[in-house]
C-alpha positions, 0 to 999 in steps of 0.5 A: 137558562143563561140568565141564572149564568149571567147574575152568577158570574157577577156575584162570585168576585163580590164574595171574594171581594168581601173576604180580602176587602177592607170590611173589618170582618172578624176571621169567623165571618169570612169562614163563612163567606168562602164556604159560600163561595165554593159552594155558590162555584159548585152551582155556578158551573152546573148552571154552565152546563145547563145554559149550553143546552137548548131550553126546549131540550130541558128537563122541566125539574132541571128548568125550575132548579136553574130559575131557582138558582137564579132567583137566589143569586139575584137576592144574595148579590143584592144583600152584598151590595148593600152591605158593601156600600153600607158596610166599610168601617170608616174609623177615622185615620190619625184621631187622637186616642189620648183624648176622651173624644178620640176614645170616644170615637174609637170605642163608637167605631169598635161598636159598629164594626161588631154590629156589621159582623153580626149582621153580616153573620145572620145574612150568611147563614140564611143565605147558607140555608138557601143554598143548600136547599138549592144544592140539594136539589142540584143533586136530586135532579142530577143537574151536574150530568145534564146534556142536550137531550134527545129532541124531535127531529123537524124538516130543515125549513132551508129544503123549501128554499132549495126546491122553491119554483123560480116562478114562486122566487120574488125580488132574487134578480138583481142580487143573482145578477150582482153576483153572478158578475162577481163570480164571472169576473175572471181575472188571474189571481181567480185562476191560481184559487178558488173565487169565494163569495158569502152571502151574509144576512139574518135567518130567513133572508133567502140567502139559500134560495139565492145561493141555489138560485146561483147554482142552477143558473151558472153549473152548465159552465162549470165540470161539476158541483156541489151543494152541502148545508153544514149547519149548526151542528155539523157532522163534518164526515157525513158532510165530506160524503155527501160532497163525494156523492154529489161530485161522483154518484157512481162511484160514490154513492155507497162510501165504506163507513170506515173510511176517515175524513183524511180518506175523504179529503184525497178523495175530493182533491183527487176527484177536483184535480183538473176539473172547475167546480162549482161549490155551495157551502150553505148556512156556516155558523162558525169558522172550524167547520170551514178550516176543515171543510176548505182542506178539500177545496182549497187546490181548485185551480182552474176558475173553481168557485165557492158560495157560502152562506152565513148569519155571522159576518165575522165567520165571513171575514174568516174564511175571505174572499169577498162578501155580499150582504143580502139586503131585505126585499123592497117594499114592492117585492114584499107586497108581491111576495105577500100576495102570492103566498095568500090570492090565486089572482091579484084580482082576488085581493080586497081594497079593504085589507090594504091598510092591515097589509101595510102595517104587516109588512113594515113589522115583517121588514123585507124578510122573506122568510118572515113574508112567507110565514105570516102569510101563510098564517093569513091564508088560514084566516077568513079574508077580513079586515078584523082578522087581518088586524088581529094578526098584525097585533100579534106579531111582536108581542110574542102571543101568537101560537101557530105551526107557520110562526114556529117554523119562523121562530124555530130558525131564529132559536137557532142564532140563538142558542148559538150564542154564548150565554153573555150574549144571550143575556144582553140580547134578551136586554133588548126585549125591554125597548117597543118596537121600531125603537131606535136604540142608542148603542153608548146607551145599550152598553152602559145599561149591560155594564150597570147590571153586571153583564160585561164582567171580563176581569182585567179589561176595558168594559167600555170596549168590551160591551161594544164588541158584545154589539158588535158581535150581535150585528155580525150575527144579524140578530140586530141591525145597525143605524148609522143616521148621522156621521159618527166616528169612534175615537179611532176614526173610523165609521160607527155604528150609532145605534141599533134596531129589532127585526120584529120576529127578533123583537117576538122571539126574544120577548118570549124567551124572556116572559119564558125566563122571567127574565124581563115584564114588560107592560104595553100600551095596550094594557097587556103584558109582553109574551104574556103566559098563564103562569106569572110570577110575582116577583119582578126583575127588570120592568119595562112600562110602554106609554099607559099610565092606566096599564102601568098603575095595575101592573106596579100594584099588584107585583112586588117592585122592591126587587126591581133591578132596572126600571125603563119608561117609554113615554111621559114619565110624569104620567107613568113612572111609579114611586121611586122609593119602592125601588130598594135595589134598582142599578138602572133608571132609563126615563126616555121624555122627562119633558113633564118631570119636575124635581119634585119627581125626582126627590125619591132618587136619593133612596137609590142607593145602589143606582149605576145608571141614571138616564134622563132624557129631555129635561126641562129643568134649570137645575138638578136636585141636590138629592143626586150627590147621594147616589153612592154607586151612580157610574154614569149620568146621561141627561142629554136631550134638553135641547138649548136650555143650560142645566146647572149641576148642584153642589153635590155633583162633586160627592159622586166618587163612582162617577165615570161619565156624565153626558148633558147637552149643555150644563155647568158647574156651579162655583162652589163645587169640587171635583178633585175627589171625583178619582174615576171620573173619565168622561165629561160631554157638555160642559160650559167652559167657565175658569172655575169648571176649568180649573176642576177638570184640570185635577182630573187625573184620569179623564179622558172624553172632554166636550165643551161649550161656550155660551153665545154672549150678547151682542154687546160682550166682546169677543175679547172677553171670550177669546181670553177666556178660551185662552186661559181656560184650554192650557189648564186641559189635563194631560190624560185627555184623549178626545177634546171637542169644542163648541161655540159660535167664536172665532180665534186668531189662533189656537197656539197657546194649547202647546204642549199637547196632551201626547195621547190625544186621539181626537180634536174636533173645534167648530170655533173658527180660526185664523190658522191652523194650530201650529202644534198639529204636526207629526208629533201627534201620533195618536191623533186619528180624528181631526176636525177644524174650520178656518174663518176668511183664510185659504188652506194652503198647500203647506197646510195639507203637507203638514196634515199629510205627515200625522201617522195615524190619521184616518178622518179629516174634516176641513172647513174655510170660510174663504175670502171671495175670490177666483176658485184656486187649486190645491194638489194632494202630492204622491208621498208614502207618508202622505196621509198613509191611514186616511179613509175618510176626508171632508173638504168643505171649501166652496173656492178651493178644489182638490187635486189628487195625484197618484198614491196621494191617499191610498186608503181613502174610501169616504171623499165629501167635497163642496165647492162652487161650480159657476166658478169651474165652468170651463170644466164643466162645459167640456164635460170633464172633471179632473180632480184625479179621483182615479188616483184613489184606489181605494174610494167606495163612496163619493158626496158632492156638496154644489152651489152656483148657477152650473149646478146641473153641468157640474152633476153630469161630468162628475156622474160621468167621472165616478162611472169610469171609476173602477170601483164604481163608487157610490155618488150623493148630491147635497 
């Protein structure tokens, strides 16, 4: 019941905000509005208490009462945002009194601010007597003395993976024997504390299957060991126990109840004194549990190891060591797994059921868990094709009912109620998307942030929402995709996106049918984790590719109360009318490619509207109907591929806007921007010195992305390095990303001095002559930095320079040099020589680097392209020496090849990244 927590939890500081903010409320109106507010804290921590208990462990009466709350919660806040937008008393500042007009004015605007407080007066009495029915029942049902309550007691599904036979253990060995050498590489620091390894991945990996696996295979050469589950919620001295038992069953197999977990720390200290131990800490949910745990274990200092298991990556990080994130079986694996679990014999399986076989897998994505479970629900099942599909249609769609798929769901419930109630909220978001949907991560947080889900006073929401992401791939509850190189303005690796394991998928959309929380109708025409009981009223609407399905579904619910609205499919075959859509803050329509604006006439009837998503336009032109889209915080019309969108006049009249990101659009001439006081970010603007001259009064942005229009063959380059030119000085000084694209080349890029001083990222595909002279140690900020040059070498001076920006962790460098023999260019050792470097791009196919020692300390990510018929010599003797054993650091190598010695130069370099200690990874491009 965390949702009710969540609406909450946005409506109390808009109450607040009513009663101190300029609303001209008369004294007796705001009376009323804190006695609302106490009343609605006094829900709100009741609500608290209940969303830390499991729903299963919840009494019904108290499920209804929290559905109810939130239900009101969701109607109250939604009749103060309307009010609040529609109620601010707008007299006018400085008329003049003395004239009839001005009484006139004055007298129109007492009228109206007496017409609002009556309004506002009858909204907060009927939502007063709402209130106090819920509270009433508040007090019935004893909410206020709820706890967890008692709940039947199941096997522990982790047991089975313990006891497993090897023979029955499918795709363990490669991992088994990476670690096994990670645990057995001694070295001295290994010898003065315990070795510690976590295996990190989602339930149902087989995380303990291979941390037992470890156990037996490596205890012959260790004095002793141990194995302990610490669980969800552990019982630390019951643990501590079972350890001494383990340890020592003679002498501790019967522990007086009364001794202390300080007793049994000495116990276990005095017992491991001397002695190597093999230790396995299994399924660690949080960082306390260790702290505490490691008191016992932390003087092992004759080679002693530990193993843990964790979902959460960040508990893995707390406790050191190194870390092994186990990775899904191979498709090969999962089909031997599949067919163990259902045939006696291979011989036994029938050629017809491999089409259904295959789809299953691909949903069970590698999880063993998940492999096991669905096959021992097909074992049930006649060995048919039919049946088979059945069963596929089932998973993800949160209908299936059986002992083996709750035994799945039951470990998957655990992450999730180990949540804190935010991310509840955020991840029962994502049942909204189809599956194997890739999900934008920029997008996902933009979409919590426009529903009230990221609420933390005081702090960026931006950086906020994507630790929420964060924290829910640290969990394994979701996986990152990285398709393309994407770096944060911090230059370091990020996560673009994000997918659903299906069994997630199927969990989540049951909780949320369970929840009301989301309706999602599919393209088959049903609805998601659909039950007997459905409610009308309708919250978040999510429709699938079925314009059939989705007619029925939007005429029998009631939409006005629709707080988000996703299409996945042609939205001109299935988007309902937008007018009946009364309080939607967001609006994701994912292929626009048939919309016309006559589709989106209605958007001007949304008022409360903060996240409009369009995606793949076809349009030259937005409506004029967007400039009233009072509460619009962000505008992401990417996907229009080359086409140049043109913004309408009324672009301007948007005072809430935060972002806008286009692929390519451009602001008309008459349009104003300087009222635009919260606008931040920009991407895809066409860079016109009209456009120019309006970002330059935008006092608080921070992202720009411009765009030069490829001119015909016959407009002169002149005319754009002119324009260029003029229009870059006019930058405002707030920047802290600028990006550049065209098809241009400048001689040089020296008129943008001064810099914006905070400038954090610079990335300009126009090519230049020279690299900017103001790309010095005085950009401390700088962290990303990317540049071509056109018919110019990178000289030594050049790199020295870039060696000296303090903050630097990405460079690219791309030249298109002049044809000539291949020259040498050394990174020197220097301590300030690129001391935060980790990743570089070195794309000069005539130049090659040199790395001396200490030149990048911190390097990890190297790509370099360069011509190898003009390296031969090193190559025909099999060597490569660009000292790339200088670089302690480097985990990953990409190699871009053109000439005729191709294959040569791929053999000295595999040759080079093997004696690597670090045993890089190697691509070819």
């Amino acid at each position: 019941m965390n949702i009710a927590t969540g609406a909450m939890n946005t409506l109390l500081p808009k109450l607040a905000e009513l009663v101190v903010g300029e609303y001209k409320l008369q004294k007796g109106v705001k009376g009323e509005i804190k006695e609302l507010e106490k009343e609605l804290t006094y829900i709100s921590a009741a609500l608290r208490k209940v969303s830390q208990v499991p729903v299963d462990q919840l009494d019904e009466q108290v499920k209804v009462w929290a559905r109810d709350a939130r239900e009101l919660s969701y109607d109250i806040e939604d009749a103060v945002d309307t009010f609040m937008l529609r109620g601010k008393g707008r007299e006018q500042e400085g008329q003049d009194t003395s004239s009839l007009k001005g009484l006139i004015g004055k007298a129109a605007n007492l009228y109206k601010k007496a017409r609002n407080n009556h309004k506002i007066h009858n909204v907060i009495k009927d939502i007063m007597d709402q209130v106090k029915k819920v509270s009433e029942c508040r007090d019935r049902y004893k909410v206020d003395n709820i706890a967890a309550g008692p709940s039947l007691v199941s096997v522990d599904p982790r047991l089975e993976a313990m006891y497993r036979k090897a023979a029955e253990i499918v795709g363990i060995d490669g991992p088994k024997n990476e670690l096994v050498k990670r645990l057995t590489n001694e070295d001295i620091s290994s010898l003065q504390q315990p070795k510690i390894i976590s295996i990190v991945g989602v339930g149902g990996l087989g995380k303990t299957t291979l941390a037992n696996a470890l156990l037996q295979d490596l205890k012959a050469k260790f004095d002793c060991h141990f194995f302990v589950s610490v669980s969800f919620n552990p019982d630390i001295k019951k643990i501590f126990k079972n350890i001494l038992v383990q340890l020592d069953e003679d002498k501790y197999g019967h522990i007086d109840e009364a001794w202390e977990i300080n007793l049994l720390i000495n116990k276990i200290i005095d017992f491991l004194k001397n002695r190597r131990c093999l230790c396995v800490i299994d399924d660690l949910w949080k960082e306390l549990p260790w702290d505490t745990i490691k008191l016992a274990l932390q003087d092992g200092t004759h080679g002693s190891k530990i193993i843990i298991t964790t979902r959460n990556k960040a508990v893995a990080e707390h406790v050191g060591g190194g870390i092994y994130e186990l990775k899904p079986l191979s498709n090969d694996d999962s089909r031997e797994l599949f067919y163990k679990r259902i045939f006696d014999s291979l011989d036994d399986f029938r050629p017809d059921l491999s089409k259904a076989t295959e789809k299953i897998l691909k949903k069970c994505g590698g999880v063993p868990l998940a492999i096991i479970t669905t096959a021992s629900l097909l074992a049930t099942k006649p060995r048919c094709s039919v049946e088979w599909e059945k069963v596929n249609n089932f998973i993800g769609s949160g209908s299936e009912n059986s002992p083996h798929v709750d035994k799945m769901n039951m470990i998957l419930r655990l992450s999730y109620n180990d949540l804190p109630f935010h991310l509840k909220t955020c991840l029962l978001s994502l049942s909204k998307y189809p599956e194997d949907q890739v999900i934008r991560k920029d997008v996902l947080v933009w979409s919590w942030i426009a529903e009230g889900f990221i609420t933390r006073v005081g702090s960026n929401l931006q950086e906020t929402g994507e630790g929420y992401f964060n924290e829910l791939i640290n969990r394994s509850l979701i996986q990152p995709v990285n398709i393309r190189n994407h770096f944060n303005p911090l230059g370091e690796r990020d996560v673009y996106a994000c997918q659903l394991h299906d069994m997630v998928l199927e969990l989540i959309i049951k909780l949320s049918a369970e929840e009301g929380f989301a309706t999602t109708s599919l393209s088959n025409g049903e609805q998601a984790g659909a039950s007997s009981h459905q409610r009308e009223i309708i919250r978040r609407l999510s429709l699938h590719n079925s314009s059939n399905a989705n007619a029925s579904i939007t005429e029998r619910k009631l939409l006005s109360k629709v707080r988000s609205l996703d299409v996945f499919g042609r939205a001109d075959l299935m988007m309902p009318v937008l007018s009946r859509f009364c309080v939607l803050r967001v609006l994701q329509l994912e292929d626009c490619s048939g919309l016309d604006n006559n589709h989106l006439k209605d958007l001007s009837n949304l008022y409360l509207l903060k996240f409009l998503r369009l995606q793949g336009l076809k349009v030259t032109e937005l409506p004029e109907s967007i400039g009233k889209l009072e509460s619009l915080e962000t505008l992401d019309i990417r996907g229009a591929g080359k086409s140049v969108i043109m913004l309408p006049l009324s672009f301007g009249k948007l005072g809430k806007l935060v972002r806008l990101h286009a692929g390519r659009v451009e602001l008309p001439d008459g349009v104003a921007l300087e009222n635009m006081k919260s606008l931040q970010e920009l991407v895809g603007i066409r860079l016109t010195v009209h456009a120019m001259t309006e970002i330059g009064k935008l006092r608080e942005l921070k992202v720009l992305e411009l765009f030069i229009k490829e001119e015909s063959k016959s407009s002169s380059t002149g005319n754009s390095e002119e324009l260029v030119r003029t229009c870059l000085q006019m930058c405002p000084s707030s920047l802290q990303v600028l990006v550049l694209r065209a098809l241009v080349m400048l001689r040089s890029m020296d008129f943008m001095a001064p810099v914006p001083s905070g400038l954090q990222t610079f990335m300009c595909n126009i090519d230049l002559m020279a690299i900017p002279r103001w790309i010095d140690s005085s950009l401390s900020c700088l962290t990303v930095l990317s540049i071509g040059l056109w018919r110019a070498r990178v000289q030594p001076e050049h790199l020295d320079k870039l060696a000296g920006l303090p903050s630097l962790r990405f460079l690219r460098l791309r030249a298109r040099t002049p044809p000539g023999e291949q020259e040498k260019v050394v990174i020197h050792s220097s301590p300030s020589s690129f001391p935060c470097l980790t990743d570089l791009r070195f794309s000069c196919p005539l130049m090659f680097l040199k790395f001396q020692p200490g030149a990048m300390r911190k390097l990890c990510q190297l790509y370099l392209a360069f011509h190898a018929g003009r390296t031969n010599d090193h190559f025909l003797t099999n060597t490569f020496d660009y000292g790339f054993e200088n670089l302690p650091s480097l985990q990953h190598v990409v190699i871009g090849l053109v000439g005729h010695e191709r294959r040569k130069a791929q053999d000295a370099i595999r040759k080079t990244i093997n004696d690597h200690p670090n045993h890089p990874s190697l691509d070819f491009s």
